[in-house]
Steps between C-alpha positions, in 0.01 A plus 500: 500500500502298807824414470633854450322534819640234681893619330382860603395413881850277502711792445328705744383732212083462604451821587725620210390362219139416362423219265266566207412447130409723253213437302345709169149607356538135240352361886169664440179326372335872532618844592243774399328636666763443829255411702432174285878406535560113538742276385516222217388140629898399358686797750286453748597137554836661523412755663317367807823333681724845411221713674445244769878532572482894435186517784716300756813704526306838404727552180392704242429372165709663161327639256618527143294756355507649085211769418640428132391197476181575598508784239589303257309186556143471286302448803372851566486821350774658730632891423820578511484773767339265715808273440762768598357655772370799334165524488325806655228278613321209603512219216382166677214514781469197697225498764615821740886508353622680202779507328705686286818271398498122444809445729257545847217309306700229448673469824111550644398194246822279733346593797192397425629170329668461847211607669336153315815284548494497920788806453281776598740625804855481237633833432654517116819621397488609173849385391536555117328748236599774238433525161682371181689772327550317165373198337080518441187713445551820782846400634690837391770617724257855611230220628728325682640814677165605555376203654846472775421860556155485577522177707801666692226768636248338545738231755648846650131673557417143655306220389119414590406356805364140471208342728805247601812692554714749319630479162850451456683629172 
C-alpha cells in the first residue's frame, strides 16, 4: 500500500486517488452483538499496519460485506427477513441500538472492531455485497432480487449516522 502511495503521489494523482484494502467478516473473532465487534488475534496482526496507514492519510477502509453468509452460517439463529431487509421490526437490541437487518449490524460490529484496533476515526466503504442467486440453501434468484432491491433503498433513504463519520455505501 505504501508503494501505491508513493506511485500515486508520483503521478500527481494524491488527491485523486485513495489507497485501500478490502477486508471481509472471516477478520472477526466476534460480531454479535455489534457492540462486541473485534477482530481475530491472526487479522489483527495484519490489520494493525493497514489501519495505521488508513488513520494517516484519512482513507477509508473497504468493506466486503454478505448477510448470506451470516444466514447461512451455524453460529446464530438468524431469520430470513432479518437477512433481506424485511423485517417489520426490531430483531437484535444492543445496548440503546436496534436493528432490523444484519447488513447495519454488521457494518456496526466493523466499527466497533475498529473502534478496538486504534481505527476509531476511519470511515468504511462498504465495497462488495449481494446475495447468491444459485448454488446453496436460500440462494434462489427472488432472494437475490430481493436483497439488491432492498439494499438499493435503504442506500437511497440514507444510511445511519455513525459516532465517527458517515457511512459510505
Amino acid at each position: 500500500m505504501k508503494n501505491i502511495q508513493t506511485a500515486v503521489y508520483n503521478a500527481s494523482l494524491g488527491k485523486k486517488i485513495k489507497v485501500s484494502t478490502p477486508i471481509n467478516q472471516a477478520a472477526f473473532a466476534e460480531f454479535y452483538p455489534p457492540s462486541k465487534g473485534s477482530f481475530t488475534s491472526e487479522y489483527q496482526l495484519c490489520l494493525d499496519p493497514i489501519i495505521g496507514f488508513l488513520v494517516t492519510y484519512k482513507y477509508p477502509l473497504l468493506v466486503n460485506m454478505y448477510p448470506y453468509l451470516s444466514y447461512i452460517g451455524d453460529t446464530k439463529d438468524i431469520r430470513l427477513e432479518y437477512a433481506l431487509f424485511t423485517s417489520p421490526s426490531i430483531i437484535v437490541q444492543d445496548g440503546e441500538l436496534g436493528y432490523q437487518n444484519i447488513f447495519y449490524a454488521i457494518l456496526d460490529a466493523f466499527y466497533s472492531a475498529l473502534e478496538k484496533a486504534n481505527g476509531g476515526s476511519l470511515k468504511i466503504v462498504v465495497s462488495e455485497t449481494g446475495w447468491p442467486s444459485e448454488g446453496g440453501r436460500a440462494t434462489i434468484f427472488e432472494y437475490a432480487s430481493l436483497y439488491n432491491k432492498n439494499l438499493i433503498k435503504h442506500v437511497q433513504k440514507g444510511t445511519p449516522k455513525k459516532p465517527n463519520g458517515p457511512i459510505e455505501t
